[in-house]
C-alpha positions as CSV (number, residue, x, y, z in Angstrom):
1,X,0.0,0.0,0.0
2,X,1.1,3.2,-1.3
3,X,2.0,5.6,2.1
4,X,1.1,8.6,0.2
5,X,-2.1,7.3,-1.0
6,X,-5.5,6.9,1.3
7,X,-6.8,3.7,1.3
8,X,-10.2,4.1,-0.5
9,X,-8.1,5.9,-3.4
10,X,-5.9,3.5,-3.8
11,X,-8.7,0.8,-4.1
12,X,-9.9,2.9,-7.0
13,X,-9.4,2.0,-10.9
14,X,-10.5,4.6,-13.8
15,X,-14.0,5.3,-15.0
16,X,-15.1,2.6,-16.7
17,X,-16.4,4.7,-19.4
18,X,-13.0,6.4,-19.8
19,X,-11.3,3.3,-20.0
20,X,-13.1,1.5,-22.7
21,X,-12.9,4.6,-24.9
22,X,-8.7,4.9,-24.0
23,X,-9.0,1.2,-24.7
24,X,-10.8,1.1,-27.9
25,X,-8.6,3.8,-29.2
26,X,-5.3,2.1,-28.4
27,X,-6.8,-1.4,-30.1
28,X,-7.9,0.8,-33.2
29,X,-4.4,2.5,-33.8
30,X,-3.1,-0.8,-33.3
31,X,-4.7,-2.0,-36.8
32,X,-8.0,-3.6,-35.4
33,X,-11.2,-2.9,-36.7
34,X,-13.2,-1.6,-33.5
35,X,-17.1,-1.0,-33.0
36,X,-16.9,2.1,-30.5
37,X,-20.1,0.8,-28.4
38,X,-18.7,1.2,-24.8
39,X,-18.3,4.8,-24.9
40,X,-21.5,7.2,-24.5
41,X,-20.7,10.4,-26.1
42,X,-23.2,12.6,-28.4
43,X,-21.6,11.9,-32.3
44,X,-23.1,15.1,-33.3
45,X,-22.0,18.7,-33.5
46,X,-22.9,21.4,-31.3
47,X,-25.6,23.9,-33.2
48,X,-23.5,26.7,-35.2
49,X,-24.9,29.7,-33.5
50,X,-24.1,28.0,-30.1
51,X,-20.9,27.7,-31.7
52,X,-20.2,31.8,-32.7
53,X,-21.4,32.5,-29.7
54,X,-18.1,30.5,-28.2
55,X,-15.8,32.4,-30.9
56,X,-17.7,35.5,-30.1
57,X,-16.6,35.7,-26.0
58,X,-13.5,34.3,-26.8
59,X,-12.2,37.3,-25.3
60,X,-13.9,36.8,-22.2
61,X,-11.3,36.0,-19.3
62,X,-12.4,37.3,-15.9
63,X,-13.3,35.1,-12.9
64,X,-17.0,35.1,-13.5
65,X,-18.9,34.5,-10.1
66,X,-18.6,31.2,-8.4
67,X,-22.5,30.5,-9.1
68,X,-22.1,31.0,-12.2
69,X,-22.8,34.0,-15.0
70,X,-26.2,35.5,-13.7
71,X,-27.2,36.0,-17.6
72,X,-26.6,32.6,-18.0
73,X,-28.4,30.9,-14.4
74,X,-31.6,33.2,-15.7
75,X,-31.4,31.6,-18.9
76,X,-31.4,27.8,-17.4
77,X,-34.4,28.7,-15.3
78,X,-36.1,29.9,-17.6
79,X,-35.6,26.7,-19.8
80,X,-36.1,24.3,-17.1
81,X,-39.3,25.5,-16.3
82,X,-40.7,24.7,-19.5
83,X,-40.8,20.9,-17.8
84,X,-39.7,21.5,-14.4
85,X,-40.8,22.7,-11.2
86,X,-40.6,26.8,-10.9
87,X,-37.0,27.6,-10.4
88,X,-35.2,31.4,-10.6
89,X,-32.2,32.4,-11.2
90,X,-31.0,32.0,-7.6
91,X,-31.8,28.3,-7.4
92,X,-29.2,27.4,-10.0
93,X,-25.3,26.4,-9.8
94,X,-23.3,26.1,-12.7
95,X,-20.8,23.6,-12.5
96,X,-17.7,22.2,-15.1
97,X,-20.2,19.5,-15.6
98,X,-22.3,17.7,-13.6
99,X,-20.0,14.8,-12.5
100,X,-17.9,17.7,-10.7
101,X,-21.1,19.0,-9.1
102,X,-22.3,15.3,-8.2
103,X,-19.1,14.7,-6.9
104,X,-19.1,17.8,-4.4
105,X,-22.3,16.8,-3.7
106,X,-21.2,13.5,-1.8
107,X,-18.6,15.8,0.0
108,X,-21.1,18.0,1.1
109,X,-23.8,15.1,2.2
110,X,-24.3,13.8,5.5
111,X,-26.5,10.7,5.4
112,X,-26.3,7.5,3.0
113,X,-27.0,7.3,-0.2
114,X,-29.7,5.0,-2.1
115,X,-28.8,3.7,-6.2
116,X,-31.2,2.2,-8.8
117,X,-28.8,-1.0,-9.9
118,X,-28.2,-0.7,-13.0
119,X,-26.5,3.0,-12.6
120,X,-24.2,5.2,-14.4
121,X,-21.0,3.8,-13.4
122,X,-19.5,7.2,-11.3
123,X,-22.4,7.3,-8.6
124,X,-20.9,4.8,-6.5
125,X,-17.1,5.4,-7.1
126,X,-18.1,9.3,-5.8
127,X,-19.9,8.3,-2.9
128,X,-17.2,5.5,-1.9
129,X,-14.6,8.1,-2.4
130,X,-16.4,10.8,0.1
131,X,-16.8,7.4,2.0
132,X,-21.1,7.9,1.9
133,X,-22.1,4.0,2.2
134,X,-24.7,2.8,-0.4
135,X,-27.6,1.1,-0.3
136,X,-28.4,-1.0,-3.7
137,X,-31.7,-0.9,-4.9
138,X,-32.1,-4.2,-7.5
139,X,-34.2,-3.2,-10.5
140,X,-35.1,-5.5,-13.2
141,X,-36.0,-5.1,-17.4
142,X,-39.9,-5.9,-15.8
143,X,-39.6,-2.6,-14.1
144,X,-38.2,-1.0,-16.7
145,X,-34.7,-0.7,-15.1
146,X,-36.2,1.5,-12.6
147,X,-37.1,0.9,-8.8
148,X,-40.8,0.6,-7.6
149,X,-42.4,2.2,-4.7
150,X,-42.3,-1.5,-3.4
151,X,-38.5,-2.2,-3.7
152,X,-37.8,1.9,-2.5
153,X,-39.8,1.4,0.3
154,X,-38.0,-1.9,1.5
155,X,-35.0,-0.4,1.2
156,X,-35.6,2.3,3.4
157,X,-36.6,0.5,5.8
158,X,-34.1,-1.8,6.2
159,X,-31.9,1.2,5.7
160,X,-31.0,2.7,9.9
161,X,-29.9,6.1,8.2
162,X,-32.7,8.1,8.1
163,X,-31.0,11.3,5.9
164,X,-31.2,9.6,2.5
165,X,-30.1,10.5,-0.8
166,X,-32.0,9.0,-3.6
167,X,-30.6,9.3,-7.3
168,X,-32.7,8.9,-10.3
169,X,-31.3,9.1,-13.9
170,X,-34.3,9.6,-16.7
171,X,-33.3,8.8,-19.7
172,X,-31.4,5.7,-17.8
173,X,-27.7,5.2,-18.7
174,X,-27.2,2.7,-18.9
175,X,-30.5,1.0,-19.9
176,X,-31.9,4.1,-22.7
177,X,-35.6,3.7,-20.5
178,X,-37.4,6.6,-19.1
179,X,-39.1,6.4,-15.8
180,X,-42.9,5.9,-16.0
181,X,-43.6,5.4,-12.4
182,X,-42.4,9.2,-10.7
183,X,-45.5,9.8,-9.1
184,X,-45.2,6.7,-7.0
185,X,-41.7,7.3,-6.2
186,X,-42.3,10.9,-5.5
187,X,-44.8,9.9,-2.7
188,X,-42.1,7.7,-1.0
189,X,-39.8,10.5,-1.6
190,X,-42.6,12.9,0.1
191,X,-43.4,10.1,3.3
192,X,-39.8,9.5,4.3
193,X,-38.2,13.1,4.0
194,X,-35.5,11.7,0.8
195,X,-33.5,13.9,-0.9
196,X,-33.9,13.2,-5.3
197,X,-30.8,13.8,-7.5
198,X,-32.8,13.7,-10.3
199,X,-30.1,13.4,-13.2
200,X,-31.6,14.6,-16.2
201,X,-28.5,15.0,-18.9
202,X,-30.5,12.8,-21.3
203,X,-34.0,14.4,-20.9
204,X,-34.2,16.9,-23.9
205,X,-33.0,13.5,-26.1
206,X,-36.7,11.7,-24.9
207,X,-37.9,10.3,-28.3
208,X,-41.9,11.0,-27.8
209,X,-41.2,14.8,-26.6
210,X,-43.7,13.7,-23.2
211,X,-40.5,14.1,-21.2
212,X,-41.4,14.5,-17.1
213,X,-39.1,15.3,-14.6
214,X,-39.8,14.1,-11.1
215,X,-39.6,17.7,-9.2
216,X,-42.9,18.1,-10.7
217,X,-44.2,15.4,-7.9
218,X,-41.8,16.3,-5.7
219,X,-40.6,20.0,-5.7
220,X,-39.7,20.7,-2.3
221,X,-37.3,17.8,-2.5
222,X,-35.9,17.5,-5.8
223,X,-31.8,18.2,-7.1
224,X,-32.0,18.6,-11.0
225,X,-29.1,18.3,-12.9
226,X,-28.0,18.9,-16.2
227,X,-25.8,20.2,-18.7
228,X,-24.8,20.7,-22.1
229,X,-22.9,17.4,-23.0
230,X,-25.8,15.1,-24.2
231,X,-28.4,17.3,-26.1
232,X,-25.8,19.6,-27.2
233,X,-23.3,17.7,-28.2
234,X,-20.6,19.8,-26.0
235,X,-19.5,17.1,-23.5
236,X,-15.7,18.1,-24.0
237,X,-17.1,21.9,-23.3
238,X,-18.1,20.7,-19.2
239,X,-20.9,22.7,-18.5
240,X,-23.1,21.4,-16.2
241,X,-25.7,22.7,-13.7
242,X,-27.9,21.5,-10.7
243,X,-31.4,23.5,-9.7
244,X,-31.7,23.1,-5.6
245,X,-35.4,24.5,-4.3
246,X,-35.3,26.9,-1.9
247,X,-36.1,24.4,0.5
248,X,-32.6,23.0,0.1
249,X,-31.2,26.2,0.2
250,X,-28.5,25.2,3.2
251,X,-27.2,22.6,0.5
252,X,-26.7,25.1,-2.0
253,X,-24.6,27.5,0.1
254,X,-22.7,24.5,1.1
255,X,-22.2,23.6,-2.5
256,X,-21.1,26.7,-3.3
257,X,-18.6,27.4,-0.9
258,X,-16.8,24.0,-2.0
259,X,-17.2,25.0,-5.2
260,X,-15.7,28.3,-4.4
261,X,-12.1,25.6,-3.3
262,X,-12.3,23.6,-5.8
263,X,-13.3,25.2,-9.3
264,X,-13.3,28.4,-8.7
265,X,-16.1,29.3,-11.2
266,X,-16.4,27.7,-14.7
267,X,-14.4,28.9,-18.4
268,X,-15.6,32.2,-18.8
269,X,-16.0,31.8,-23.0
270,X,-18.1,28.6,-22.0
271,X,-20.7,30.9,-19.6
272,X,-20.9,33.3,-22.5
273,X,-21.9,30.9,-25.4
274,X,-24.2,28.9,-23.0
275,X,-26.7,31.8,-22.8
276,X,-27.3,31.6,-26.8
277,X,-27.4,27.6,-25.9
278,X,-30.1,27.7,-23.5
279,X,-32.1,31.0,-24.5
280,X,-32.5,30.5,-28.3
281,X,-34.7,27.8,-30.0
282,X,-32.5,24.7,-31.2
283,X,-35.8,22.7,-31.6
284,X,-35.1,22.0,-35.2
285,X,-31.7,20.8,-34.2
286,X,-33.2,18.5,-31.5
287,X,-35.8,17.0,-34.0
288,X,-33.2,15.9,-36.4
289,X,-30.9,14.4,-33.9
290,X,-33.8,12.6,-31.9
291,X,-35.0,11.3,-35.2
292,X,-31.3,9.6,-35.9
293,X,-31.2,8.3,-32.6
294,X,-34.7,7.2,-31.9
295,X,-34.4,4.8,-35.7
296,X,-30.6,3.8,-35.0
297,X,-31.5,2.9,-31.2
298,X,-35.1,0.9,-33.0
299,X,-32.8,-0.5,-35.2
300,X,-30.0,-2.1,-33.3
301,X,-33.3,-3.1,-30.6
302,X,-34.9,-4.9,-33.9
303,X,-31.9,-6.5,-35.2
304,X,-30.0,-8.0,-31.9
305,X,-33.5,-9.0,-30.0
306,X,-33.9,-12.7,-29.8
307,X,-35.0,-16.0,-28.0
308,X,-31.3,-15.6,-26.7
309,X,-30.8,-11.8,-26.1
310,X,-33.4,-10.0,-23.8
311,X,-33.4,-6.3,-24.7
312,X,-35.6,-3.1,-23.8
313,X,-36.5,-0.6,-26.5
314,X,-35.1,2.4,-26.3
315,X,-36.6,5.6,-25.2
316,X,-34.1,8.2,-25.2
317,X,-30.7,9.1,-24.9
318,X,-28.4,6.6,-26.5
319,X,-28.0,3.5,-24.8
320,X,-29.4,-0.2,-24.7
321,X,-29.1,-3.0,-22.3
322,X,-28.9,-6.4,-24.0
323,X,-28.3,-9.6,-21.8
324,X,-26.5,-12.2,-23.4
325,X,-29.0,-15.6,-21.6
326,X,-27.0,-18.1,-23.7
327,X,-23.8,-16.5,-23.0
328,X,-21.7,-19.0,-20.5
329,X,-18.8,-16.6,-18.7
330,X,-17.4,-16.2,-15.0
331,X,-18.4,-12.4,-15.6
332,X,-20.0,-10.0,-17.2
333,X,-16.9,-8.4,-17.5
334,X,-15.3,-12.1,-19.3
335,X,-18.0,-11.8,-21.6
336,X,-17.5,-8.3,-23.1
337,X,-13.4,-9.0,-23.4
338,X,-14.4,-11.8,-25.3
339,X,-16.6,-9.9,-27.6
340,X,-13.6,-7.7,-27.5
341,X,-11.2,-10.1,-28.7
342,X,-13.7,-12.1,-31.2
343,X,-15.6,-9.6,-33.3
344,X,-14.3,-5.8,-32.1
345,X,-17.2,-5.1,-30.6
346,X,-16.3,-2.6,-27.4
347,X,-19.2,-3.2,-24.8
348,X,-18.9,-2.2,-20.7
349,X,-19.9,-4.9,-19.0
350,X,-23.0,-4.8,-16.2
351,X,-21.4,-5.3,-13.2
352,X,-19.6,-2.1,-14.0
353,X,-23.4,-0.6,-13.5
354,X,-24.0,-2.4,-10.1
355,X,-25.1,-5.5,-11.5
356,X,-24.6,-8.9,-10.5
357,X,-21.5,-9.8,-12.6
358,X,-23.5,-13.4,-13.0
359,X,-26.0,-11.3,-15.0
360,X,-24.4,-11.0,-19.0
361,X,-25.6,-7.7,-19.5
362,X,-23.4,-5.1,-21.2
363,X,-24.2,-1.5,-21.9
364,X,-24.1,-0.6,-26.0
365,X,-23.8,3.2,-27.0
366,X,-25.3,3.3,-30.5
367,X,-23.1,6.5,-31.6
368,X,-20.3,5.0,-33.2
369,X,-21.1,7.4,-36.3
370,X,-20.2,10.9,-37.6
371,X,-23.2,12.7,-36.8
372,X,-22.4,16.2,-38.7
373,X,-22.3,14.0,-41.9
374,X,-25.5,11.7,-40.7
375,X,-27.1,15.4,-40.2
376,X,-26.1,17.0,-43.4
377,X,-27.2,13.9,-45.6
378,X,-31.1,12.9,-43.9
379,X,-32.0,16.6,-43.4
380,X,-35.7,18.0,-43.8
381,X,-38.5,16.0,-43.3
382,X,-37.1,12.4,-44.9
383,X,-38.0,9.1,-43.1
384,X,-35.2,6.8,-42.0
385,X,-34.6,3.5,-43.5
386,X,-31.7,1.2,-43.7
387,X,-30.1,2.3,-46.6
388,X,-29.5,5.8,-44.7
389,X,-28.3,3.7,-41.9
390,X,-25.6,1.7,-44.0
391,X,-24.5,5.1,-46.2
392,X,-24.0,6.9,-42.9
393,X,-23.7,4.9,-40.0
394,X,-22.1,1.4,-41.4
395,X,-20.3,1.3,-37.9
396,X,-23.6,0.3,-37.0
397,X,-24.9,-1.8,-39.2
398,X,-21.8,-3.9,-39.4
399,X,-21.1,-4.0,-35.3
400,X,-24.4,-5.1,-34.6
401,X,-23.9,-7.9,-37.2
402,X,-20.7,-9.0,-35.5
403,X,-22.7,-9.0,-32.2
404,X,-25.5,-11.1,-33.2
405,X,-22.9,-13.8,-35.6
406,X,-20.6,-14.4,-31.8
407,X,-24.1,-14.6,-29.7
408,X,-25.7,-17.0,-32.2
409,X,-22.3,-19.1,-32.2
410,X,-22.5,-19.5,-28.4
């Protein structure tokens, strides 16, 4: 053991998601043909005025407040409440994206901290590392990938700590499901005093536009966060925010004042150009990239589902959950290194989720395609078929092939 190094860090290894990107890169400069499906980043660009507005406050290089750019917070509310409970300017930290604010977050909280299983793989790593201990709530395909009042209330129960912090991510990473059961979850939110960190990155890429955020059930309660990385396509720009009610207004000084050690305040430039991001309309620019991802998510759904490969069909964001039942491995974690190895297919495994590593499930991110040339060539008001999918996405077409020749040669 490393002297220098606290135990819980040193028991630590890198994002998963990191990794298999870092990984997949190294394998592809090697000379191997690699399907990028472990890493979940938004293929398209970000909108061109969002874009000018960047070049345009390029000169921008004060400390801007540690809140964030008032112009900016104002802007956010605004937009939020189009879905979301009533929120002002006040109520809203802006963050280098929300991982940084989620991870500050764990710092700052004093209680334990309840996760769906399967969820996005840095919840727990953050929690362990502000050593919060975690409560595992099991959720199943049946469910949706989401927890019922049943399982939540079970939990609790068994659960001695009575400050809890509940997260809920809608669009689910890893599973692509939205959450149909708030207002049940919201009402054992409201009986045993939770605190929601409702993680809505994905929620302007739902694929039937009915998108509902759970701080409409549960206001008083409720931690939004989200950012430009998904939607926008800007996850290498790290702008993120939460909106804390004024009911949780001692967390949000606290926030801030460790945001105020640690980040200081976010890039200038980044503020600036976020304004144009959030205030304009960039609902045509939403359509068409919902409309690639909603038929390349039906697609890959169609083509890999299965007597032998149980799969949910996606409902936003850009993910999908398949389970391998005929696959025979120690791990989930075997199983996707030999998909690796036998067809190039990069998947994360589900124990990397909080999974049962018994359980071969593995996350696939269906973006393995240029999306500024996907864009270009199915603009205006053109139905996808496959043919579009082949011309501009063959990544897709031919990893999902792959996949579905190794699981039928189990």
């Amino acid at each position: 053991m490393n002297k220098f190094i606290k135990d819980q860090i040193s028991q630590l290894k890198p994002s998963a998601t990191l990794a298999i990107n870092e990984e997949s890169n190294r394998l592809k400069k090697s000379g191997k043909k690699i399907y990028k499906f472990g890493f979940g980043q938004s293929p398209f660009p970000v909108p061109e005025s969002v874009i000018s507005a960047l070049k345009a406050n390029a000169n921008k290089h004060t400390y801007l407040p540690m809140q964030g750019l008032e112009e900016l917070r104002s802007a956010i509310a605004e937009n939020l409440n189009k879905i979301n409970n009533n929120f002002n300017k006040e109520d809203i930290v802006i963050g280098p994206g929300t991982k940084e604010l989620m991870f500050l977050t764990q710092i700052a909280f004093k209680g334990e901290v309840l996760l769906p299983a399967p969820s996005w793989v840095s919840y727990q790593p953050q929690a362990f590392i502000a050593k919060n201990k975690i409560h595992w709530i099991q959720t199943t395909s049946n469910s949706n990938w989401f927890p019922n009042a049943e399982s939540l209330e079970k939990k609790i129960k068994n659960t001695k700590e009575k400050n809890l912090l509940l997260f809920l991510n809608s669009p689910n990473n890893p599973a692509g499901t939205v959450c149909k059961n708030l207002q049940e979850i919201a009402e054992i939110a409201k009986k045993y005093k939770l605190t929601i960190l409702s993680d809505e990155i994905y929620s302007r890429l739902t694929f039937d536009d009915q998108y509902k955020s759970i701080s409409n059930y549960y206001p008083e309660g409720t931690i939004v966060s989200s950012g430009l990385s998904k939607w926008c396509g800007a996850g290498g720009w790290r702008l993120g925010f939460f909106a804390i009610p004024n009911q949780l207004k001692e967390f949000k000084e606290s926030l801030k004042i460790l945001c105020s050690e640690s980040f200081t305040s976010v890039s200038a430039p980044i503020q600036y150009a976020a304004i144009e991001a959030y205030r304009s309309d960039h609902s045509h620019y939403l359509s068409a990239v919902k409309k690639i991802l909603s038929f390349t998510g039906k697609y890959v759904y169609e083509n890999l589902k299965s007597n032998v490969i149980n799969i949910t069909e996606p409902e936003g964001g850009f993910y999908l959950f398949p389970e391998f039942t005929n696959a025979k491995f120690s791990s989930s974690s075997e199983m996707c290194k030999d998909i690796l190895k036998k067809t190039g297919v990069a998947l994360l495994p589900g124990s990397d989720f909080g999974l049962d590593s018994k359980k071969m499930l593995a996350r696939l991110s269906y973006t393995d395609f240029d999306g500024a040339n996907f864009l270009k060539n199915t603009s205006g008001s053109k139905k996808l078929d496959a043919a579009d999918l082949k011309k501009n996405a063959p990544n897709i077409v031919d990893g999902v092939s792959a996949l579905k020749e190794w699981s039928n040669s189990l």
